[in-house]
C-alpha positions as CSV (number, residue, x, y, z in Angstrom):
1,X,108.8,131.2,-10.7
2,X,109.3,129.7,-7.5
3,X,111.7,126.2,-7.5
4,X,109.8,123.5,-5.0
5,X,111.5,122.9,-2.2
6,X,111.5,119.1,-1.7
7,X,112.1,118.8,2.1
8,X,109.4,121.6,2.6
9,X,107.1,119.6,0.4
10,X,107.4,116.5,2.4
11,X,106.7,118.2,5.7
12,X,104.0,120.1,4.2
13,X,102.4,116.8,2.9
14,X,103.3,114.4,6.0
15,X,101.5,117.2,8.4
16,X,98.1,117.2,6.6
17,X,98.3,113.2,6.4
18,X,99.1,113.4,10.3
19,X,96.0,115.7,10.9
20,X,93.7,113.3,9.2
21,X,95.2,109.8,10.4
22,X,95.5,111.6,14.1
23,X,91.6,112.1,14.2
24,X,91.3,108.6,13.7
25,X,91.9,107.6,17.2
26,X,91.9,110.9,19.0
27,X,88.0,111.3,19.3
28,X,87.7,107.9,21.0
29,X,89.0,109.0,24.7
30,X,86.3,111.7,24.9
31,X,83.8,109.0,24.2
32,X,83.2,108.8,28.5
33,X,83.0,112.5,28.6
34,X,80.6,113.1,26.2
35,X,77.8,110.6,28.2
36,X,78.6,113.0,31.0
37,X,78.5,116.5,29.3
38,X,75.9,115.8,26.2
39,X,74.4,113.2,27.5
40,X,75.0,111.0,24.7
41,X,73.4,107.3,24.3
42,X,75.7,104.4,23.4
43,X,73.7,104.5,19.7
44,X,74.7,108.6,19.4
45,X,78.2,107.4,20.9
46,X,78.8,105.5,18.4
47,X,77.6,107.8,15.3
48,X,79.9,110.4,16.7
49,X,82.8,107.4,15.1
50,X,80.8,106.2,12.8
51,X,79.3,109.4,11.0
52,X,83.3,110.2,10.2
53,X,84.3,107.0,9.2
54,X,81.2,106.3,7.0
55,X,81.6,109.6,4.9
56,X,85.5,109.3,4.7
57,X,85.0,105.9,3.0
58,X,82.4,106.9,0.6
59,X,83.4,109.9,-0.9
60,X,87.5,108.8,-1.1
61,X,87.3,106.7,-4.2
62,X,85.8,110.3,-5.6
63,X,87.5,112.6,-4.1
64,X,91.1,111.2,-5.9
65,X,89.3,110.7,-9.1
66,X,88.4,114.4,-8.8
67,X,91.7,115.5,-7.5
68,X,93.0,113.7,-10.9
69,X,90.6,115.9,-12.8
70,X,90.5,119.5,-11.3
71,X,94.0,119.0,-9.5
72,X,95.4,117.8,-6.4
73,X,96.9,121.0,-4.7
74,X,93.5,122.7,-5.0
75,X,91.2,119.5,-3.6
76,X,93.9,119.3,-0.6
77,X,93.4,122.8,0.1
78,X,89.8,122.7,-0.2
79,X,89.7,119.4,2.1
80,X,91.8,121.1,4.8
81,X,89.6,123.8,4.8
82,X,86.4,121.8,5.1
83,X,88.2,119.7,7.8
84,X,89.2,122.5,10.1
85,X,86.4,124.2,9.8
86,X,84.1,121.6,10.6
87,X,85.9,120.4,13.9
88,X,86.3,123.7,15.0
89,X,82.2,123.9,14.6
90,X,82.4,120.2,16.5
91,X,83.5,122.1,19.5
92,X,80.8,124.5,19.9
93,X,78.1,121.6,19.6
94,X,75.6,121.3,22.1
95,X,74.0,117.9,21.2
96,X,74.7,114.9,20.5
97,X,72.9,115.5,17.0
98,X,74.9,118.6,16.1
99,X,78.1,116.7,17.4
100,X,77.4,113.8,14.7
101,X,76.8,116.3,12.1
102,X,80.0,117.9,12.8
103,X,82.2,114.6,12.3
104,X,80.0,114.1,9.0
105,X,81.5,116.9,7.7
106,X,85.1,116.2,8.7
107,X,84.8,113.1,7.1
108,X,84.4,115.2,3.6
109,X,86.8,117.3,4.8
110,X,89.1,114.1,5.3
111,X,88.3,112.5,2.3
112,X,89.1,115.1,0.1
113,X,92.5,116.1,2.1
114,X,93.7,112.4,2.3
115,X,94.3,110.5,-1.1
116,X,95.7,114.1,-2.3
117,X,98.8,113.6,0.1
118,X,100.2,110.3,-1.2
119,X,99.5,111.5,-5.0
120,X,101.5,114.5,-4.8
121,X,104.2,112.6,-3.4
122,X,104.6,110.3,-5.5
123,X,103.9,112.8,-8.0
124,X,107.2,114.7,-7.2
125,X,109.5,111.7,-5.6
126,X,109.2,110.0,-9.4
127,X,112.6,107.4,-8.5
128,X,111.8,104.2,-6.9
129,X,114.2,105.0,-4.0
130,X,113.0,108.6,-3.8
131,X,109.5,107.3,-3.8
132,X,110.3,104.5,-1.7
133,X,112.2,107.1,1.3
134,X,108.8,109.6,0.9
135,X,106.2,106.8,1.6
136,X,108.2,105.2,4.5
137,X,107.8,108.1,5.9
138,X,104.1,108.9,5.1
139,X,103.5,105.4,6.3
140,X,105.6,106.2,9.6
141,X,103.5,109.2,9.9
142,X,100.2,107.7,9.9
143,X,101.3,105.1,12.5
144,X,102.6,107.3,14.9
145,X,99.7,109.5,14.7
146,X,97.3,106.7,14.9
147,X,99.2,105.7,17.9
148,X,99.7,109.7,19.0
149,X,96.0,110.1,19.0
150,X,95.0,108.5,22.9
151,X,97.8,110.6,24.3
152,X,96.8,114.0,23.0
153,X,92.9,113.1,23.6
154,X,94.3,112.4,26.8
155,X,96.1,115.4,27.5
156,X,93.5,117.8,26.5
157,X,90.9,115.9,28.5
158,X,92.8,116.3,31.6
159,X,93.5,120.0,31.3
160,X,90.7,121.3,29.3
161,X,86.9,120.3,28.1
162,X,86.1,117.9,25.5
163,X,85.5,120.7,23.6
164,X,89.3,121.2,23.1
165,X,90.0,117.7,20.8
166,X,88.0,119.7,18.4
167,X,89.0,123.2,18.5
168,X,92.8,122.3,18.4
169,X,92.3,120.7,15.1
170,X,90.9,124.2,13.5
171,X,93.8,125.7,14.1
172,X,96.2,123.1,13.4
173,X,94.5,123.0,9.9
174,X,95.1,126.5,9.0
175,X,98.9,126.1,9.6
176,X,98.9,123.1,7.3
177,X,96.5,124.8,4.4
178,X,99.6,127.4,4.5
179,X,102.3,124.9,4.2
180,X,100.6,123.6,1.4
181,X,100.2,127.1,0.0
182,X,103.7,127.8,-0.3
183,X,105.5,124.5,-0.6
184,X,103.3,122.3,-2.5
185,X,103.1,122.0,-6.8
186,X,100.0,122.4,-9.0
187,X,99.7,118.7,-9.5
188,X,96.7,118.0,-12.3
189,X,96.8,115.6,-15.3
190,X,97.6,117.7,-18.6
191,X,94.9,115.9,-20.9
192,X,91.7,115.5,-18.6
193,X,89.8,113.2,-19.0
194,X,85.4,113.5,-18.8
195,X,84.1,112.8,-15.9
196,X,83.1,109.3,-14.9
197,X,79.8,109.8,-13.3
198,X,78.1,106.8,-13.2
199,X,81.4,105.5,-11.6
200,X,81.7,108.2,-9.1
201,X,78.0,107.4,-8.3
202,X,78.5,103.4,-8.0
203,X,81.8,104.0,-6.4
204,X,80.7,105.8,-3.6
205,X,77.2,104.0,-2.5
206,X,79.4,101.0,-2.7
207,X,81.9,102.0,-0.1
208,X,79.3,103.8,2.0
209,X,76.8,100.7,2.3
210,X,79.8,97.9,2.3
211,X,81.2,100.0,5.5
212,X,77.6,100.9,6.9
213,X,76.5,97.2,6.7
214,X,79.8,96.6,8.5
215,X,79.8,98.9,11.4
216,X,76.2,97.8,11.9
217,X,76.4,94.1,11.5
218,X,77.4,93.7,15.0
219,X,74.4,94.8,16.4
220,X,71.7,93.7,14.2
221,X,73.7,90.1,13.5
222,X,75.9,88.9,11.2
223,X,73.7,86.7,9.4
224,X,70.5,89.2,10.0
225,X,68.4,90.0,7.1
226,X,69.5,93.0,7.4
227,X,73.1,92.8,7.2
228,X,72.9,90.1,4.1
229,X,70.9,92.5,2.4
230,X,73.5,95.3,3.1
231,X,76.5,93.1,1.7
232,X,74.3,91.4,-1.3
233,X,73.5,95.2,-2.0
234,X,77.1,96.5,-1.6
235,X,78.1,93.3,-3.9
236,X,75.2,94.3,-6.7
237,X,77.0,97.8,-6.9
238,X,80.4,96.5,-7.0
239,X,79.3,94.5,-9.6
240,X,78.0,97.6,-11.8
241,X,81.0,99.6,-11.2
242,X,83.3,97.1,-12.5
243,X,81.1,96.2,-15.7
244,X,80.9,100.2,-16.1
245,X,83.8,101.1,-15.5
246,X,85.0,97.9,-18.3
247,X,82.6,99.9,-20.8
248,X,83.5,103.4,-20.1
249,X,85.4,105.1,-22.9
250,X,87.6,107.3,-20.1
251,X,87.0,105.4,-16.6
252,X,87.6,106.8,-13.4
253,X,89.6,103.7,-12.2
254,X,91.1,101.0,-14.9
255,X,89.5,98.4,-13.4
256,X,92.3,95.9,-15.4
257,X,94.7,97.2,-12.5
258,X,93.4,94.5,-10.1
259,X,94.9,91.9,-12.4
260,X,98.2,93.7,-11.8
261,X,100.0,91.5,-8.5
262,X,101.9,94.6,-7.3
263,X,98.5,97.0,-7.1
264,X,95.7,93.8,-5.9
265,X,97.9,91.5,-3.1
266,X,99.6,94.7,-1.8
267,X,96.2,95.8,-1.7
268,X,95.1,92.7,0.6
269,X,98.1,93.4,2.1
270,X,97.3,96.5,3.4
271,X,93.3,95.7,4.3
272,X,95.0,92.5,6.5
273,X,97.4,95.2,8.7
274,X,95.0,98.0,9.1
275,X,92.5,94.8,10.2
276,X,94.8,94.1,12.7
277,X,96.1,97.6,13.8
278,X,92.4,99.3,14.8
279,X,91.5,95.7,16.3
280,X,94.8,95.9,18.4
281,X,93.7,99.5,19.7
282,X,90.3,98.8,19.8
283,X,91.4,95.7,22.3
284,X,94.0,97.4,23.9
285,X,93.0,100.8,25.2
286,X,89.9,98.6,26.8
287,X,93.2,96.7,28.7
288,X,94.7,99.7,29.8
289,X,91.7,101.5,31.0
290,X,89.6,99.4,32.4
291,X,91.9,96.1,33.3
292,X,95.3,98.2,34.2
293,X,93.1,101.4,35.3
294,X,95.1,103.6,33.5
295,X,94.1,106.9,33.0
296,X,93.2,108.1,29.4
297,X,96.6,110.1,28.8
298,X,98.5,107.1,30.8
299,X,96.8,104.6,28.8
300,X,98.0,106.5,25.3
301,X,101.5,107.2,27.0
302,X,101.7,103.6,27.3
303,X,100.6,103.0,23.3
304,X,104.7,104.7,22.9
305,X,106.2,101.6,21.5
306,X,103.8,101.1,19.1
307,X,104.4,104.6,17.6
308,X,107.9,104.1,17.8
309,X,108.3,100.7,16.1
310,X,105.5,101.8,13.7
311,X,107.9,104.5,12.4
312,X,111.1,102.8,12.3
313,X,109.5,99.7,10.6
314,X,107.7,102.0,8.0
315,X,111.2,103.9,6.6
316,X,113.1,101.1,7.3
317,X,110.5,98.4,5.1
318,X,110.4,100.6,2.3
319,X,114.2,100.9,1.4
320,X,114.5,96.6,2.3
321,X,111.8,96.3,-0.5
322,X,113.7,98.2,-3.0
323,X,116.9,96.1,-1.9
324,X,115.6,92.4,-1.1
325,X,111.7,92.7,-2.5
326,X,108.6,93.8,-1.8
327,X,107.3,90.2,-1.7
328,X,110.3,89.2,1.5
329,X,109.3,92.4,3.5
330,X,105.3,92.4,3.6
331,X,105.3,88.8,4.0
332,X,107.7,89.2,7.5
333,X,105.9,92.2,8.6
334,X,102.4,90.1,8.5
335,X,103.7,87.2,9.9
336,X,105.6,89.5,12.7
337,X,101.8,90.6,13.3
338,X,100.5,87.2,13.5
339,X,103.5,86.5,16.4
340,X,102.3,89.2,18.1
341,X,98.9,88.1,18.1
342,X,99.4,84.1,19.0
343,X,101.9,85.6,22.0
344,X,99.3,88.0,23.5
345,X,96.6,85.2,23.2
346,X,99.1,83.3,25.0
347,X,100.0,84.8,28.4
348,X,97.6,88.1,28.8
349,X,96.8,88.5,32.2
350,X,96.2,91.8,34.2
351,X,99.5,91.2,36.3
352,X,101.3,90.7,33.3
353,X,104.6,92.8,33.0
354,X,104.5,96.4,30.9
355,X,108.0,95.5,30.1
356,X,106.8,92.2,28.3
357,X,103.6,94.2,26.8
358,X,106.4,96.9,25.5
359,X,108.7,93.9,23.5
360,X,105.2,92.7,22.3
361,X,103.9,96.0,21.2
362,X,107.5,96.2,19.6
363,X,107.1,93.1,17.9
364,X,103.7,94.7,16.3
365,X,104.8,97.9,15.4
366,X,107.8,96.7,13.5
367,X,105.8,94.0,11.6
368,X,102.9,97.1,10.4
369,X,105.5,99.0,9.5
370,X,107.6,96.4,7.5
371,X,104.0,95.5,5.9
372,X,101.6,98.8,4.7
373,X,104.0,101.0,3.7
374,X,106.1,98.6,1.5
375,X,102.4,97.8,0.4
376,X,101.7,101.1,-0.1
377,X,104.5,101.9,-2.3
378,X,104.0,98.5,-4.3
379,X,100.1,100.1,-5.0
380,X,101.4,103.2,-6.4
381,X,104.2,102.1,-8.0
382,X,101.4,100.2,-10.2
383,X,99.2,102.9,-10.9
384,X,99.7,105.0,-13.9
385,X,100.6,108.6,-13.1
386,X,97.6,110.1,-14.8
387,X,95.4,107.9,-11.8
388,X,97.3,109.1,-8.9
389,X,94.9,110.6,-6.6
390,X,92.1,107.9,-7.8
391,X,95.1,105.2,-7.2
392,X,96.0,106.6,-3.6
393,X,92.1,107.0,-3.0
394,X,92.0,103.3,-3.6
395,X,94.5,102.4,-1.0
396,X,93.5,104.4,1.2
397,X,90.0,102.9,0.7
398,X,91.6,99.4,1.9
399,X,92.9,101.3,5.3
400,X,89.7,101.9,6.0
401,X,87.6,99.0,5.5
402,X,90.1,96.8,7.2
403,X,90.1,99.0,10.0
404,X,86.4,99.0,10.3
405,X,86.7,95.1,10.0
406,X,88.9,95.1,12.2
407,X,86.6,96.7,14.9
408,X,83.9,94.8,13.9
409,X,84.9,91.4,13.8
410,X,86.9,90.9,16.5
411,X,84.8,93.5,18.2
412,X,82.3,91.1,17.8
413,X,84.0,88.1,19.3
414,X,85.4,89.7,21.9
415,X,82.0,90.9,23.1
416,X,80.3,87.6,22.6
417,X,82.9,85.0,24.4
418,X,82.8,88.0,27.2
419,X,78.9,88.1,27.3
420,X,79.0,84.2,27.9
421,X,81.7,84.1,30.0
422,X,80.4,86.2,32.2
423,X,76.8,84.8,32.8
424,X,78.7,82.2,34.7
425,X,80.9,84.1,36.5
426,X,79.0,87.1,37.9
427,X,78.2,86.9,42.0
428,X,74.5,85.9,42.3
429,X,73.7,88.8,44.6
430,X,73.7,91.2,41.5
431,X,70.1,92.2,40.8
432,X,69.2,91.8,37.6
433,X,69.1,95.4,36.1
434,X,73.1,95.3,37.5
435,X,73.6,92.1,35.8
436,X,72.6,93.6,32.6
437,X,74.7,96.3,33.4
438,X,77.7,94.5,34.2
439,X,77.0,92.7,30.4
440,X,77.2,95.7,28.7
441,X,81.2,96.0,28.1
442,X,83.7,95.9,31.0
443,X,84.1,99.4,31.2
444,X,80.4,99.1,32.2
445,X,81.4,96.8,34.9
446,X,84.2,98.6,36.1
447,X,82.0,101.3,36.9
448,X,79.5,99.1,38.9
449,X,82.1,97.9,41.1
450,X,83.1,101.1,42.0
451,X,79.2,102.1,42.1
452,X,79.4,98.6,45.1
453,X,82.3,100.3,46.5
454,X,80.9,102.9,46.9
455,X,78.0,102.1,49.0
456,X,79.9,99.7,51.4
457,X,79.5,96.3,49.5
458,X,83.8,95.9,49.1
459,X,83.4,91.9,48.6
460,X,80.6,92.3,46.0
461,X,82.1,94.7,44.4
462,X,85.3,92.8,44.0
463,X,83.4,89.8,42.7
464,X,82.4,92.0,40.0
465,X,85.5,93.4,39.0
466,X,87.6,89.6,39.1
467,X,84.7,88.4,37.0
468,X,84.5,91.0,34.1
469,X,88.5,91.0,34.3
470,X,87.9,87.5,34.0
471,X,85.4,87.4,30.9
472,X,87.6,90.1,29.2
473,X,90.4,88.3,28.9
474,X,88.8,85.2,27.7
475,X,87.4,87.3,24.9
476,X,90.8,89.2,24.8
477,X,92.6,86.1,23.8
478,X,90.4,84.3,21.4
479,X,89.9,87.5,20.1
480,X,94.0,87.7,19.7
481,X,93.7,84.1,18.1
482,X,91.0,85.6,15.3
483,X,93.5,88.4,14.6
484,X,96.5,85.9,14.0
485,X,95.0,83.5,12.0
486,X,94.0,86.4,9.6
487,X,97.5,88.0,9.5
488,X,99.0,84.3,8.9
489,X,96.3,84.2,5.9
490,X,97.9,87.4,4.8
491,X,101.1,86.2,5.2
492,X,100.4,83.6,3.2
493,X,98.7,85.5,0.5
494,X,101.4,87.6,0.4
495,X,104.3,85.4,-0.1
496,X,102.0,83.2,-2.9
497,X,101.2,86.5,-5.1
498,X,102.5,89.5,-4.2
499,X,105.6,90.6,-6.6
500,X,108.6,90.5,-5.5
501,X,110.2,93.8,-7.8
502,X,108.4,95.8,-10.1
503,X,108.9,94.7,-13.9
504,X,112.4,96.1,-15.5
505,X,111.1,96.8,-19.0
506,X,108.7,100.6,-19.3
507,X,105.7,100.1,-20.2
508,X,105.1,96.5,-18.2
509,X,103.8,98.1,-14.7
510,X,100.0,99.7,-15.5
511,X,97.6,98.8,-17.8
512,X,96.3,102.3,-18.9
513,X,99.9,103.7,-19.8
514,X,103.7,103.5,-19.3
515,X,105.0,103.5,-15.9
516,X,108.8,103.9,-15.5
517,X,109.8,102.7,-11.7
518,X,113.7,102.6,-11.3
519,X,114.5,105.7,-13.7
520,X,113.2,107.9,-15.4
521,X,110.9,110.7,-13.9
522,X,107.2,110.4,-14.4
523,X,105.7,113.6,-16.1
524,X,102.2,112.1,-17.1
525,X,100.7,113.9,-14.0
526,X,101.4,117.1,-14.7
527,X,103.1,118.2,-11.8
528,X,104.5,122.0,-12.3
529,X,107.8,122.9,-10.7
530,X,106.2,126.1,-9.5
531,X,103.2,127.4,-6.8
């Protein structure tokens, strides 16, 4: 028998965590290239995104509650595998249709792989501290890849085909599934419990419609018949899991955890920073590319500070939680966020100093790193061992759907203050098919002033490019504002209910079993010391 090397473990774990949290963002910069070489509408466009996110977010929830049941090694393995395999098939697609289908299947892949990471580690780091040093560090991983994922898209987009942000991923996977091979414990509980089908059923068409009504409510309408019947429907299954899950003899999630401070505000917590994060790329790559005229790998070169902050406020939030409270740190990281926000909102403008962007980027990194992983360690810290994978599953669940939100909503009011701002401001020469071009997104109307360029109409074409400049920052900063206020709600939230320390006495931190936090090492999941 083999002795686990700790070190090796983390690396192992933190890789396949980067490999999933890097795809997040890395797809996005071939967006342009696949109009060009599929031929790809803006619907299929946005399905290639979509079909990914959609899956990942309805089959985590069951994904950890499997991992709890069959084991955690195996499902990451497995998940891996399905991941690599499917982007590598991604690469060879030839339509937009086989594309989509591609990213479908990574998002399985994904979900399986994902929930499995954070269980295992805090199936092995069983201390507080030790726990609290290992998801710092997971945290700082996901950060920096999120931010990592525009400059390698970039990269391979300016020395290789689009095809190549999918085939390196194949690859990439394989080294991983090995480091998991060799470094990595069975991890399993050592009394399973029956499967909890009618809650892996609810579970999962509840995440998959609550996201699909949300990706889609900004084109059909908030308020559309459509999107109130996705959220009444999402809220009629939420509804049923929690009553079946109350009445299930062996449940796949103890729903009583959500009375439990530590596990439900961190929770918020972590929805309110990953609302703000994918809302701040969203908004931001649009500012480099298309306001700055950066190129792609330029544009995610310039993304640095956030990576960098992002990491060092991830370690560095975890081990001030255990020191001064989890309560102290989440609350300053969110309200470091909402600074960010109100100062953007302030003085944006498309002469504005990198150097001033880079403090302010700074200022944001450091505040989502002092917030979701001190969250993230308050959320498993509450669940009991034997829930692990359905615990991290649940967390990660929040990720997404605040990123999605995040997207969404201030997606949406960045496009509409832009849409209205610019009916006023567009040069009245435009014909109307190049008006409704222009309206599109100002990447759109970028690319019809350089169309007017092009064909010897300089002053029109300047027009153009001063007036979507113009209308994007409007939206830009009012869509800034949106993102403040809801981090300063967070904050808020935060500092009213989360906890500031974990309870001293075992047995007070999880409602379906003892929990020891400061001491003694957790054995419930079953975590062998041997591969």
């Amino acid at each position: 028998m083999r002795t686990t090397s700790k070190p090796l473990l983390l690396v192992a774990l933190l890789l396949a965590s980067f490999l999933i949290n890097l795809d997040t963002t890395l797809v996005n910069v071939a967006l342009p290239t696949l109009t060009r070489e599929l031929g790809a509408s803006n619907a299929q466009l946005q399905w290639v995104v979509d079909a990914y996110n959609l899956v990942f977010a309805a089959l985590l929830l069951t994904s950890g509650s499997l991992s709890d049941r069959f084991g955690r090694k195996g499902m990451l393995m497995a998940g891996l595998l399905v991941f690599g395999l499917a982007s590598f098939a991604g690469g060879f697609a030839g339509s937009p249709a086989a594309l989509i289908a591609a990213r479908a299947v990574m998002g399985l892949g994904a979900a399986m792989t994902f929930p499995a990471t954070l269980a295992l580690l805090t199936g092995v780091f069983t201390s507080r501290k030790e726990r609290a040093l290992s998801i710092g560090l997971w945290g700082a991983t996901a950060g920096i890849a999120i931010a990592l994922g525009p400059i390698v898209g970039g990269f391979l987009l300016e020395h290789y085909s689009w095809s190549s942000i999918f085939y390196v991923l194949g690859p990439v996977s394989a080294v991983v599934i090995t480091l998991v091979v060799v470094c990595v414990p069975r991890s399993r509980n050592l009394v399973p419990h029956r499967l909890d089908y009618p809650g892996l059923l609810l579970s999962g068409a509840f995440m998959g419609l609550l996201v699909y009504t949300i990706i889609e409510a900004p084109n059909r309408g908030w308020s559309s018949p459509a999107s109130l019947a996705g959220f009444a429907g999402a809220l009629a299954l939420l509804i049923g899991f929690v009553v079946g899950e109350r009445r299930a003899a062996e449940p796949m999630l103890d729903v009583r955890l959500f009375k439990d401070m530590r596990f439900s505000a961190a929770s918020l917590s972590v929805t309110v920073a990953f609302f703000t994060l994918l809302g701040f790329i969203f908004l931001i790559t649009q500012f480099f590319q298309f306001v700055r005229a950066y190129s792609p790998l330029s544009a995610g070169l310039h993304l640095l500070p956030v990576a960098a902050s992002v990491a060092i406020g991830s370690t560095l939030g975890t081990r001030l939680a255990v020191r001064i409270g989890t309560k102290a740190v989440v609350t300053a990281g969110l309200v470091l966020q909402a600074v960010f926000y109100f100062w953007v909102a302030s003085d944006i403008s498309p002469t504005l100093s990198y150097g001033v962007i880079a403090v302010q980027m700074v200022v944001y990194g450091l505040g989502m790193g002092l917030t979701s992983a001190p969250a993230t360690e308050s959320i498993m810290g509450a669940v009991a061992a034997d829930q692990a994978g359905v615990g991290s599953a649940v967390n990660d669940s929040t990720r997404l759907l605040g990123g999605t939100l995040g997207v969404a909503v201030i997606g949406s009011v960045y496009a509409t203050l832009y849409d209205s701002r610019l009916d006023s401001a567009l040069p009245a020469a435009l014909s109307p098919q190049q008006a409704d071009l222009a309206h599109q997104s100002v990447g759109a109307a970028s690319g019809l002033s350089g169309q007017l360029a092009a064909h010897g109409q300089p002053a029109l074409a300047e027009a153009v490019r001063q007036a979507a400049v113009g209308a994007f920052d409007h939206g830009l900063s009012i869509g800034c504002v949106v993102a403040g206020l809801v981090a300063l709600a967070g904050a808020l939230l935060a500092a009213a209910f989360l906890p500031a320390q974990p309870p001293q006495q075992p047995g007070a931190e999880g409602p379906s079993g003892p929990r020891t936090d400061d001491k003694a090492p957790r054995s419930a999941a079953g975590v062998s010391p041997s591969v």
